[in-house]
N, C-alpha and C positions, 0 to 999 in steps of 0.2 A: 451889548454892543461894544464894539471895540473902540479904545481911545483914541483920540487924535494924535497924542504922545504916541502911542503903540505903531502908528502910521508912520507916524515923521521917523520914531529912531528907526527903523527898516530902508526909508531912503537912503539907493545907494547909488553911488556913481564915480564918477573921477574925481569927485572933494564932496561926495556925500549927499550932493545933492544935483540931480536930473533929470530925466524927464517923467511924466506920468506915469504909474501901473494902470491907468484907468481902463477897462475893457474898449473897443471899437467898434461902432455899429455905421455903418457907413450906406446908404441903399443907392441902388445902378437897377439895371437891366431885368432881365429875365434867369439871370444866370448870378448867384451868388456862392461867393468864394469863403468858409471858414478856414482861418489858421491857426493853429493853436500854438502856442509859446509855448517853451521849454521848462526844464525842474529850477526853482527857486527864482524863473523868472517874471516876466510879463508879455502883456501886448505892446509897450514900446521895442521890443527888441523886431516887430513883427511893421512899425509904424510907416516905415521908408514903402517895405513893397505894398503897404494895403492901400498907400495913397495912389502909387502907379497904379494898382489894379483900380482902381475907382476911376481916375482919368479918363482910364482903357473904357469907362461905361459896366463895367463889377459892380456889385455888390460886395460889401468885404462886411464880416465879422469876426472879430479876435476875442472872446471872450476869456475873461479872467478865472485861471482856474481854482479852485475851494484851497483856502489854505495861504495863497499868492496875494502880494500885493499888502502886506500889514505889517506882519512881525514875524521872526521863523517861530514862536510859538505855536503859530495858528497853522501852521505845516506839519506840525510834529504826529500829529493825532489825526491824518489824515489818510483816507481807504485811496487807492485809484480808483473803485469803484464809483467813488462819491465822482470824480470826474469826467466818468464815461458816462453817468448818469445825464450829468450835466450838459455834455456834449451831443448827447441822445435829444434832447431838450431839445435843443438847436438846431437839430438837421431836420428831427420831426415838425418845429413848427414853421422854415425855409420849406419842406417840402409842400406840408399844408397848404401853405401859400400860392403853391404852384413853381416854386422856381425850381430850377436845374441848381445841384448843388456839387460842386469840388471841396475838396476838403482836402488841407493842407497844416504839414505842423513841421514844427523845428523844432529837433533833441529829442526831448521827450515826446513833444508835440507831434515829430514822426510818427513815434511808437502809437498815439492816440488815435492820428491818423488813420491808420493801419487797422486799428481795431475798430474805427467807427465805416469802414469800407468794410469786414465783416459784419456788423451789426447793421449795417443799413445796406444793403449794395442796393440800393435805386439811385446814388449818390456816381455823378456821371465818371469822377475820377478824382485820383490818389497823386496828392504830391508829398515829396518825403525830402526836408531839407538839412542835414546831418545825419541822417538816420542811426542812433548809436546800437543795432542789431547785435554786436557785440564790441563791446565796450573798449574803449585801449588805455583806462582807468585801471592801473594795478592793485588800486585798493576795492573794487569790486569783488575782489578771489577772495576778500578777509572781511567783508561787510557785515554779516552777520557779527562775527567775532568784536568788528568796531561799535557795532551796535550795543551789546551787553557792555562798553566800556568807555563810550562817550557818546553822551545827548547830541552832539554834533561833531559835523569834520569840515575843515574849509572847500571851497569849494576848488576845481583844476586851476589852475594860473591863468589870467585872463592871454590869451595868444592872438590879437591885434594885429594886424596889419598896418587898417588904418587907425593912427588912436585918439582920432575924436572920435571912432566907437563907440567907447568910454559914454560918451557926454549922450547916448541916443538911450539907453538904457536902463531898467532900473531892477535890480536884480538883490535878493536875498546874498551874505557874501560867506554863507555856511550852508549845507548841506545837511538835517537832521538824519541822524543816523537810519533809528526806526523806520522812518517812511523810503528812507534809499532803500532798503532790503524789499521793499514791498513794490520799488519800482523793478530793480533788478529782477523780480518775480514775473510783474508784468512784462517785462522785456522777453523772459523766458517762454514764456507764454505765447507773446507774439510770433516767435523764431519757429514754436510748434505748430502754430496756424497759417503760415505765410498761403499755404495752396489756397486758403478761402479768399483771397482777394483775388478780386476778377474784373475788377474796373483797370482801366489803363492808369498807367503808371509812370510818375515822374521823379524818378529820382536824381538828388543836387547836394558834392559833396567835395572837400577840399582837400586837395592831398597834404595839405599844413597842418590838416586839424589831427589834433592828440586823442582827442575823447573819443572818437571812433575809430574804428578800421574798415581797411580797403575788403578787409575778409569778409566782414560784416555787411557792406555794400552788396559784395560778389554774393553774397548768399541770398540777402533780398533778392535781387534780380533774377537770377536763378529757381528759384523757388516759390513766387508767386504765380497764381493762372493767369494773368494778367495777359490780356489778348498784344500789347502793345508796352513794350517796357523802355523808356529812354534813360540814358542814366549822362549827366553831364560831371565831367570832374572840374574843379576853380583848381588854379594856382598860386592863387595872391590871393588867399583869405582865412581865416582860424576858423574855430566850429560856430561863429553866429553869420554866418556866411549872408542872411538876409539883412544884416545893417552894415557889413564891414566892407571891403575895400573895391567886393566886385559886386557889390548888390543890384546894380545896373544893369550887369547880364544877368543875374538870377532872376529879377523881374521880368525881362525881355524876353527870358525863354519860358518863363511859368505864365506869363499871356497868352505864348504862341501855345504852347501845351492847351491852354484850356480855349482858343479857338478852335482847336484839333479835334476834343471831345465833345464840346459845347454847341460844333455848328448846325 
C-alpha cells in the first residue's frame, strides 16, 4: 500500500498544496457523464464542470486513473492499457445499469475518450476537451531519445489565464519519460483509428493552448464517421480549458451537446 508521505510529497498546486486528486462519483438522472483527466493529472482539474453537469440533473464520474494521484513513482511503470481497462469498467457497469452514457476527457483524457467510443460505441457521444491529436510539445520528436536519458522531464509551463487555476488543481509537476513514449504511442494509434468513432462529437479547444494544435483539431474533425461533429474554439484559456477562465462556456455548451444526444 502506498504511504501517506508518498501522497502528500505529490500534492501540488500554487504553494504545494490544493485541492483533492480524489476520484468523483456523483449520481443524476438517466444519463451519466464520464470524464477522464489528463497525463500527470486528476479529477480536480475536471471538478468545476462535473458539478454543473450534476446541477443540470447528470450523473458525473471522473475516475482516477492507475498510476495518478500519489507520487510520479507510481506513474512510471504504467501500461495505457492498465487505463482503458479501467475505463472499460466503468462504462460496462453505467451501462449495466441501464444509463445512457457520454464520455468525456481532457488532454489525455481526450485521447481515452476517443478510444473508449471505439471500444464501446453503445456510448451515446464523444466530447474531446484539448484534444492533443498532434502534439505542439517539441519535445515529443525526441521522447524516446529523453526516455533512455532521463527518469523524468518537467512538465509544459503552466499557461493560465485565470490564475487561481492554480488553486483548483492537483497535478504531478514532472512528466516520467517512459510512460510519455507509450502515451505518444497511444496517441498514434488513436490518429489511425479516428474513422471508428461514430457517436456524435464534441470537440472544445483554445487557440492559447501550446500543447496542441489547430492541425491536430482539424484532423479530428475531419476524420472521424461521426454523424454530427461540433467543434467550439475559447479565446481566453490555456490547455485545462475545463477549470480555467472560460470554463462557464465550456460547461454550457457540453450540456447543450449532451441534451442533443441524450434526448
Amino acid at each position: 500500500m502506498l504511504s501517506r508521505r508518498c501522497w502528500r510529497l505529490s500534492w501540488a498546486g500554487s504553494d504545494g498544496v490544493s485541492a483533492s486528486p480524489d476520484p468523483v462519483a456523483l449520481s443524476g438522472g438517466s444519463t451519466t457523464v464520464v470524464l477522464i483527466h489528463g497525463y500527470t493529472g486528476s479529477p480536480a482539474e475536471l471538478g468545476l464542470l462535473a458539478s454543473f453537469l450534476h446541477r443540470e440533473g447528470y450523473g458525473v464520474e471522473c475516475p482516477l486513473l492507475a498510476g495518478h494521484g500519489t507520487c510520479l513513482e507510481d506513474l512510471m511503470t504504467v501500461d495505457p492499457d492498465q487505463w482503458l481497462n479501467q475505463l472499460d469498467a466503468v462504462v460496462d457497469r453505467l451501462q449495466q445499469q441501464g444509463q445512457n452514457v457520454v464520455v468525456g476527457g481532457l488532454s489525455l483524457g481526450a485521447i481515452l475518450a476517443l478510444q473508449l467510443a471505439r471500444r464501446r460505441p453503445r456510448t451515446q457521444g464523444v466530447i474531446t476537451y484539448s484534444p492533443p491529436i498532434i502534439s505542439g510539445d517539441p519535445r515529443a520528436l525526441i521522447a524516446p531519445l529523453l526516455a533512455r536519458l532521463l527518469t523524468s522531464v518537467p512538465r509544459p509551463a503552466d499557461d493560465f489565464v485565470d490564475p487561481t487555476t492554480a488553486e483548483r488543481i492537483w497535478t504531478y509537476n514532472r512528466w516520467p519519460s517512459r510512460c510519455s513514449v507509450k502515451v505518444l504511442e497511444l496517441i498514434a494509434e488513436t490518429r489511425r483509428h479516428l474513422a471508428e468513432v461514430t457517436q456524435p462529437l464534441l470537440v472544445m479547444a483554445s487557440r492559447r493552448d501550446r500543447v496542441i494544435t489547430a492541425r491536430g483539431v482539424n484532423r479530428l474533425r475531419q476524420r472521424v464517421s461521426s454523424p454530427a461533429v461540433e467543434l467550439q474554439w475559447l479565446e481566453n484559456s490555456g490547455h485545462l480549458i475545463t477549470t480555467d477562465a472560460e470554463w462557464r462556456t465550456v460547461a454550457a455548451v457540453t450540456a447543450a451537446f449532451i441534451r442533443r444526444v441524450c434526448h
